[in-house]
CHARMM internal coordinates of N, CA and C (Angstrom, degrees):
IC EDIT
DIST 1 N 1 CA 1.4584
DIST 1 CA 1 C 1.5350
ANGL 1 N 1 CA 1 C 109.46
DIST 1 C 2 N 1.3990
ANGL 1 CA 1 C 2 N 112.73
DIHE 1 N 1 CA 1 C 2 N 165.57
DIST 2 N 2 CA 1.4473
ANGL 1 C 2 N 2 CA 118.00
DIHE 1 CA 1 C 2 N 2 CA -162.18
DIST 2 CA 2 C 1.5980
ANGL 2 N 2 CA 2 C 101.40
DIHE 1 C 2 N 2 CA 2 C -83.03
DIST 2 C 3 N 1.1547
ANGL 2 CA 2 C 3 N 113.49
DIHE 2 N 2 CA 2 C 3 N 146.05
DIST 3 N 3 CA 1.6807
ANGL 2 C 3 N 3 CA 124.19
DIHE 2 CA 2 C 3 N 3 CA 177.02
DIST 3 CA 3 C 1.5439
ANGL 3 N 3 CA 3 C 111.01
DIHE 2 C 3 N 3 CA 3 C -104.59
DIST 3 C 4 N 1.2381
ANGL 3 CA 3 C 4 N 122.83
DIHE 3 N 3 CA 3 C 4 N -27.19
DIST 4 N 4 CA 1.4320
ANGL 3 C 4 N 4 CA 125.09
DIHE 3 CA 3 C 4 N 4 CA -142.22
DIST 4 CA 4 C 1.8804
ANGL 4 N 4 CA 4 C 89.30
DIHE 3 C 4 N 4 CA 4 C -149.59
DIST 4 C 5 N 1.5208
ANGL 4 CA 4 C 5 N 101.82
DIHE 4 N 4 CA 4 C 5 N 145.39
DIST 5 N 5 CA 1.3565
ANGL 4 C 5 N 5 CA 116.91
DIHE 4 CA 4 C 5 N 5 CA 163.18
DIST 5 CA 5 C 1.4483
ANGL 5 N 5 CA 5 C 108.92
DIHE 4 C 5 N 5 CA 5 C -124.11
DIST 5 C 6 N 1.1803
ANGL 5 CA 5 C 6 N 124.16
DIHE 5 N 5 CA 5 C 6 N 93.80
DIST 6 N 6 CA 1.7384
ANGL 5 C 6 N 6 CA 125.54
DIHE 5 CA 5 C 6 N 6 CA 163.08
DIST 6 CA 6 C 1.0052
ANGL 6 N 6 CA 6 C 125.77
DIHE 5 C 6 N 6 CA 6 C -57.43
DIST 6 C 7 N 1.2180
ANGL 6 CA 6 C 7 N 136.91
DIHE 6 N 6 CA 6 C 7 N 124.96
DIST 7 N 7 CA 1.7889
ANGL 6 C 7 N 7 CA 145.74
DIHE 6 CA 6 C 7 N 7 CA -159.15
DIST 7 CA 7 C 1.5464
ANGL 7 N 7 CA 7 C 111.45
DIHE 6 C 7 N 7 CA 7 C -128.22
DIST 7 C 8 N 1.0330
ANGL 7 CA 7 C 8 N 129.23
DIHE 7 N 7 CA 7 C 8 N 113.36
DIST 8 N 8 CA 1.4751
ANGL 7 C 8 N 8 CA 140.64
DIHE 7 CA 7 C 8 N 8 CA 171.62
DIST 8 CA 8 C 1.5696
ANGL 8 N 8 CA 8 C 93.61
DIHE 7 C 8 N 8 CA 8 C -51.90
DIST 8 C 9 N 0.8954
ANGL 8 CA 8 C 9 N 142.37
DIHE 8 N 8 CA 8 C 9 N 12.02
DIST 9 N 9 CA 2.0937
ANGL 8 C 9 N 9 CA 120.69
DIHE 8 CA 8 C 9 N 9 CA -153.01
DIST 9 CA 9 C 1.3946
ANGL 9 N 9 CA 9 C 133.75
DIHE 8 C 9 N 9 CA 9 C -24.00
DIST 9 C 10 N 1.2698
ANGL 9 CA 9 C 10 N 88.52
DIHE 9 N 9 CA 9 C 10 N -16.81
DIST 10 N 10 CA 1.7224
ANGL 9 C 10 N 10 CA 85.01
DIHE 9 CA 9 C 10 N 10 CA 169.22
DIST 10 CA 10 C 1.5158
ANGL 10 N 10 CA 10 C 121.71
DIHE 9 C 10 N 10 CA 10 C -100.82
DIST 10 C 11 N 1.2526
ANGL 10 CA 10 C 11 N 118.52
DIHE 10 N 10 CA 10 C 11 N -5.81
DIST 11 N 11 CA 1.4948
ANGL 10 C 11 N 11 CA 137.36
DIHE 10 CA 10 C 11 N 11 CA 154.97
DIST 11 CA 11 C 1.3902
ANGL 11 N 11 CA 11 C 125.25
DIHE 10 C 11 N 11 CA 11 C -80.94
DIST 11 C 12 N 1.3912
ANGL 11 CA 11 C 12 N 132.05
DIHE 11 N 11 CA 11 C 12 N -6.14
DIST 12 N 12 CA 0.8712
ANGL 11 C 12 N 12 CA 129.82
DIHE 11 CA 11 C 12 N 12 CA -163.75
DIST 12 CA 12 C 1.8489
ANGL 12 N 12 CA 12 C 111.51
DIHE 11 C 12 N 12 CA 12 C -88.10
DIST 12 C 13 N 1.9148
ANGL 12 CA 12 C 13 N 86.09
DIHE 12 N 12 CA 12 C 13 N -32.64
DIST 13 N 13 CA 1.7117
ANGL 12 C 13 N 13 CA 97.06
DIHE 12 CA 12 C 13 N 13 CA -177.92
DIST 13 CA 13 C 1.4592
ANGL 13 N 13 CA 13 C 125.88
DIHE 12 C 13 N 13 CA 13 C 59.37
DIST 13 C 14 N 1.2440
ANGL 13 CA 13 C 14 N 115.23
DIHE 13 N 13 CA 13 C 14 N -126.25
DIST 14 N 14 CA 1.5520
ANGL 13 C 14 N 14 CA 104.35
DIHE 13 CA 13 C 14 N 14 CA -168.95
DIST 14 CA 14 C 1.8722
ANGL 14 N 14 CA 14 C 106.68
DIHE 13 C 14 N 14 CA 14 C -80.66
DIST 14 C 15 N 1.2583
ANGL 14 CA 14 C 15 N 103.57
DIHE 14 N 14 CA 14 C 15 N -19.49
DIST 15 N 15 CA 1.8069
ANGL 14 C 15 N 15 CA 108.62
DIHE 14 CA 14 C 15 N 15 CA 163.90
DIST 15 CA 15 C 1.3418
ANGL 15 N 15 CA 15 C 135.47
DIHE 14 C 15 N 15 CA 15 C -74.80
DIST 15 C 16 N 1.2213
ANGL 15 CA 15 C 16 N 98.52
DIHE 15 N 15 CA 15 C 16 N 37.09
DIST 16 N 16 CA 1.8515
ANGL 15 C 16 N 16 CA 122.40
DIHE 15 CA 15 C 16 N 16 CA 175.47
DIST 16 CA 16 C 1.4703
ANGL 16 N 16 CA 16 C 85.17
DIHE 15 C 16 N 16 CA 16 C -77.46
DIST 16 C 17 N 0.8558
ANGL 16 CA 16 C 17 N 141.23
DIHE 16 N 16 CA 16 C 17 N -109.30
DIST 17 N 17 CA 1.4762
ANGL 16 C 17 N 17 CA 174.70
DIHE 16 CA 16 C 17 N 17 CA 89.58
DIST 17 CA 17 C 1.9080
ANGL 17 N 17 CA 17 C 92.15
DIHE 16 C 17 N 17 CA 17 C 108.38
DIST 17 C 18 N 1.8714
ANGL 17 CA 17 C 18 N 83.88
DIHE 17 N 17 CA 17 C 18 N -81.87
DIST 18 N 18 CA 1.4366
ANGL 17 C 18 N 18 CA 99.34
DIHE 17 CA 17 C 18 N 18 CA 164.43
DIST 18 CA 18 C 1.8158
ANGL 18 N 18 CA 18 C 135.89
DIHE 17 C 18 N 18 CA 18 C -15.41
DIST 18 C 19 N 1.5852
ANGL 18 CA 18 C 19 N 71.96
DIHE 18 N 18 CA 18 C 19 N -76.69
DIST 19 N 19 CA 1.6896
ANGL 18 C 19 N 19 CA 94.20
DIHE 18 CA 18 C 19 N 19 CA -174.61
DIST 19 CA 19 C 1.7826
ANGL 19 N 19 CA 19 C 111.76
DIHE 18 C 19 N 19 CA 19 C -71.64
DIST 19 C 20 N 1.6067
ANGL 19 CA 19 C 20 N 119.36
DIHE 19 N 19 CA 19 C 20 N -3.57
DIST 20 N 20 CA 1.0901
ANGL 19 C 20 N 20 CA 117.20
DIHE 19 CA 19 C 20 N 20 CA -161.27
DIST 20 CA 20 C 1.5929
ANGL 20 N 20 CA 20 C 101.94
DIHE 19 C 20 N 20 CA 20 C -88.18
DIST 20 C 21 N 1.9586
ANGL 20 CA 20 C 21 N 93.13
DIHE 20 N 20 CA 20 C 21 N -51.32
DIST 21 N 21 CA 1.4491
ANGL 20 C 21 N 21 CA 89.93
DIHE 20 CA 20 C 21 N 21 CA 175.40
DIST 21 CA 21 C 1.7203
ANGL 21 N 21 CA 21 C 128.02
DIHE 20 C 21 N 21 CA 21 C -87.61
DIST 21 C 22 N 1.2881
ANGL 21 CA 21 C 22 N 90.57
DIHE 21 N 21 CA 21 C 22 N 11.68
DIST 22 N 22 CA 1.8778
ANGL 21 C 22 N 22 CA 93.18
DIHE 21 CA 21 C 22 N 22 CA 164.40
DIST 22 CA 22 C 1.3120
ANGL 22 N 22 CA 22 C 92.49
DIHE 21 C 22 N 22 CA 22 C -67.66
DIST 22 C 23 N 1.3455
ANGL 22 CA 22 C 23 N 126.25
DIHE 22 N 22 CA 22 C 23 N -81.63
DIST 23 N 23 CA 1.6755
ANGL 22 C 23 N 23 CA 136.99
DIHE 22 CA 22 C 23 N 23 CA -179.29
DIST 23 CA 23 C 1.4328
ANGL 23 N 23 CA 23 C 116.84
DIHE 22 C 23 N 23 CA 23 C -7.08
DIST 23 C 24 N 1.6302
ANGL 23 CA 23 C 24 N 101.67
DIHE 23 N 23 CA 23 C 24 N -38.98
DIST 24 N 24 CA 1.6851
ANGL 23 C 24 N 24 CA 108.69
DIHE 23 CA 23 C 24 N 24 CA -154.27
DIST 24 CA 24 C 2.0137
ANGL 24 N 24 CA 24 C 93.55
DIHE 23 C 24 N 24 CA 24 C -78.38
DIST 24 C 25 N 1.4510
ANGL 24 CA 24 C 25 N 89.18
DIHE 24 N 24 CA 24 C 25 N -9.02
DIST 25 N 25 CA 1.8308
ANGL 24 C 25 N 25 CA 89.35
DIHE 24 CA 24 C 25 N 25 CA 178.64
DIST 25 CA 25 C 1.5812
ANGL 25 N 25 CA 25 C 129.49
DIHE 24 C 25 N 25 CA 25 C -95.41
DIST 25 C 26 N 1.4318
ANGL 25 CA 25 C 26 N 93.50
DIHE 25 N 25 CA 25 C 26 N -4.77
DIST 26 N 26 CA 1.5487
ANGL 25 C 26 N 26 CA 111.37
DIHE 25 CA 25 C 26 N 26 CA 161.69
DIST 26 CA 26 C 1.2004
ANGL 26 N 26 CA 26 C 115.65
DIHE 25 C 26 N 26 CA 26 C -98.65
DIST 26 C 27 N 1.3301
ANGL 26 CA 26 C 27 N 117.24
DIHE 26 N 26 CA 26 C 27 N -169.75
DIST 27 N 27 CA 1.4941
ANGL 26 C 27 N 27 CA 145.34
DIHE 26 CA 26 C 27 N 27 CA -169.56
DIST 27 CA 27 C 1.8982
ANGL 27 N 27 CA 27 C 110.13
DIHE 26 C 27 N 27 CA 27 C -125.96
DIST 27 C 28 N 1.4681
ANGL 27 CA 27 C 28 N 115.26
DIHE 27 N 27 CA 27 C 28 N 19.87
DIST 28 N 28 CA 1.2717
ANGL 27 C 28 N 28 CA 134.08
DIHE 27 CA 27 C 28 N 28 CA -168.65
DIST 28 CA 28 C 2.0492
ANGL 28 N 28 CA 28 C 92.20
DIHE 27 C 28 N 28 CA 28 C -80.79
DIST 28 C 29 N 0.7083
ANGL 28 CA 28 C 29 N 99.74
DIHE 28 N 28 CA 28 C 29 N 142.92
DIST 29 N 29 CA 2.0447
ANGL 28 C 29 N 29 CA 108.17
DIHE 28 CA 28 C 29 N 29 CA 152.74
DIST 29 CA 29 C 1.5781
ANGL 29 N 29 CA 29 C 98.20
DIHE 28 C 29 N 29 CA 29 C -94.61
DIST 29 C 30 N 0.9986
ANGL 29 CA 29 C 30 N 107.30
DIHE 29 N 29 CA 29 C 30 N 127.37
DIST 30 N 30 CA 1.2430
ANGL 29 C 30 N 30 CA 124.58
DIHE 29 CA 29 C 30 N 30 CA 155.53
DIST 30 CA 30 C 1.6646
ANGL 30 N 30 CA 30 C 120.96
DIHE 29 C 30 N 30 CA 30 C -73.58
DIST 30 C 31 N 1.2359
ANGL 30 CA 30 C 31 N 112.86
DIHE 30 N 30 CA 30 C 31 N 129.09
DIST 31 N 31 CA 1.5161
ANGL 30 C 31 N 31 CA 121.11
DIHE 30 CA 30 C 31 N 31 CA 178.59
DIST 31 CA 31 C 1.7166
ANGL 31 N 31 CA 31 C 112.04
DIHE 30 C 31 N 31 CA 31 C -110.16
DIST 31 C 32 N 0.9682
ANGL 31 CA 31 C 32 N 140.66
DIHE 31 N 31 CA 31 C 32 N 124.78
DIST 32 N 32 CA 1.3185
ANGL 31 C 32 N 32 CA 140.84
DIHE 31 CA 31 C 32 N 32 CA -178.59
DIST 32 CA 32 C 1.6691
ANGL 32 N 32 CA 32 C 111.26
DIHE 31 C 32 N 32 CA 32 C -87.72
DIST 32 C 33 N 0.9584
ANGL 32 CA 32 C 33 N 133.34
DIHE 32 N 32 CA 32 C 33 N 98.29
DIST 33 N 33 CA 1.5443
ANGL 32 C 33 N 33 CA 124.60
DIHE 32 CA 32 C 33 N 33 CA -172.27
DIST 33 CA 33 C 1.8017
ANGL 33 N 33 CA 33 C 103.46
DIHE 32 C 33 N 33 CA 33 C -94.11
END
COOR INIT
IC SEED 1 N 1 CA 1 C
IC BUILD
């Protein structure tokens, strides 16, 4: 199973927001690329 979520952040644009608090509902680490 996945450990890590990798994030373009500067591609993501106005779907920071979005995609941040999907994340906040897993157990992923977030990586900021």
């Amino acid at each position: 199973m996945a450990k890590f979520a990798l994030l373009d952040w500067k591609g993501l644009g106005s779907q920071k927001q979005k995609v941040l608090e999907l994340l906040k509902t897993t157990d992923l680490e977030v990586i900021k690329l």
